[in-house]
N, C-alpha and C positions, 0 to 999 in steps of 0.2 A: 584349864584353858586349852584348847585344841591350838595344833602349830599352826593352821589355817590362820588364827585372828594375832597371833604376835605377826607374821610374818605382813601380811594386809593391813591398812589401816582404814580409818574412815573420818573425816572430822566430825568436830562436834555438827557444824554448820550441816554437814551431808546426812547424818544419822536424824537431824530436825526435818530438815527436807523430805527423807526416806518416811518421817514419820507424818508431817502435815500430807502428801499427796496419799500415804494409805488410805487417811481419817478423811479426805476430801473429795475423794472417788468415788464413795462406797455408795453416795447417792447420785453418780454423774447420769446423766441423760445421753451422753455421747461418749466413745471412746477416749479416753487420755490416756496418754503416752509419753515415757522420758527413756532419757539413752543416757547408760551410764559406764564410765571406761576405768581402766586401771593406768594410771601412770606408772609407765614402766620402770621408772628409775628412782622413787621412791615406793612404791606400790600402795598409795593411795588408790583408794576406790573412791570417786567422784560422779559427780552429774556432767557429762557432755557439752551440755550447753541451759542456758536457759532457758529451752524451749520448752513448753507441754505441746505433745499433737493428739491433735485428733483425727487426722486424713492417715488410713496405714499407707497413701502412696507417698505424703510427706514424710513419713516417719523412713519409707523403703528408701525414698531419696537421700536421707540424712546419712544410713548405715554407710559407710566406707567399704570397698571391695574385698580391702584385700588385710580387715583388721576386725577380732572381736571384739562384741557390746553385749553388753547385759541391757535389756529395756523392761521395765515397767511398766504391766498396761493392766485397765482396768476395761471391759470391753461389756459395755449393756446388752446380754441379751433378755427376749421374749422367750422360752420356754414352750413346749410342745401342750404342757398345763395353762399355758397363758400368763404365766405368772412369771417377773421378771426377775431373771437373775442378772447380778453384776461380778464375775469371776474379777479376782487379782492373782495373777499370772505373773510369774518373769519369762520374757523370752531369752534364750542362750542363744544368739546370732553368733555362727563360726564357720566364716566360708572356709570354701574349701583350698580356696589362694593364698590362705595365710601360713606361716611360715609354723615350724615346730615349738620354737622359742612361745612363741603368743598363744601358742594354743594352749602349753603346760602352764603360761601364768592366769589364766582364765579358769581352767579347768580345775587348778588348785584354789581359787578363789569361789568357785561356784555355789558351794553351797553356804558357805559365810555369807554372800549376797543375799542365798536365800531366804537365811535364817533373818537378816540384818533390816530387811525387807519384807519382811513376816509375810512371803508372798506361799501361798499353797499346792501352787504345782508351777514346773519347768516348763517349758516347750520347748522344743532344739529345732531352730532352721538353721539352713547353711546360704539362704541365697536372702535377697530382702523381696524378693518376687512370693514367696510363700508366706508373705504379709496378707497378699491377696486371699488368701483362703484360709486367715487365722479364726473369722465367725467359724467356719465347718469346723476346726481344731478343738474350739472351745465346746460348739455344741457336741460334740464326738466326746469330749471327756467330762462329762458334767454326769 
């Protein structure tokens, strides 16, 4: 057992969550989107809210300034073959305003999301503006 999963936790409720929106994306017609945080003071990994998005300007609007999130997206694209893919991605949101404290308890936790999250690649922004150009990110790494 890696020190990453004693030290993080997840509940039951969250790891079901993590697993219904994988299984339920993979056929989405539109982007979906969740934002997931660490409580600092137990170091539960949770969902943010009960939200799923699908507008990346709601989802830019959601992120906080000056705090990381992990977010979850599933983003339909069309293919240069025509043929459509549906990537699942975490995004690693880490402005550049937040503090050293939050960045090391993110950063320690980062890949435990990954894995917990069975998601197959990272993307790292630092700003929620660069939500705006996450289609080009995605077709860029396929």
């Amino acid at each position: 057992m890696s020190s990453e999963s004693r030290l993080y936790t997840f509940s039951t409720e969250t790891k079901d969550k993590l697993r219904k929106f994988r299984l339920g994306t993979s056929r989405a017609k539109d982007p979906l989107a969740v934002i997931y945080q660490i409580d600092k003071k137990t170091l539960e990994i949770s969902q943010a809210d009960d939200d799923v998005y699908s507008n990346m300007q709601d989802l830019g609007d959601e992120l906080p300034e000056h705090a990381p999130r992990f977010v979850l997206l599933s983003y339909p694209l069309t293919l240069p073959s025509g043929r459509l893919s549906v990537p699942y991605v975490m995004i690693y949101y880490l402005p550049v305003t937040c503090n050293n404290e939050v960045r090391m308890l993110y950063a320690g936790a980062k890949e435990l999301m990954r894995n917990t999250a069975e998601v197959g690649k990272i993307i790292e922004i630092d700003s929620a503006e660069e939500l705006e150009d996450i289609e080009e990110k995605l077709k860029g790494e396929l």
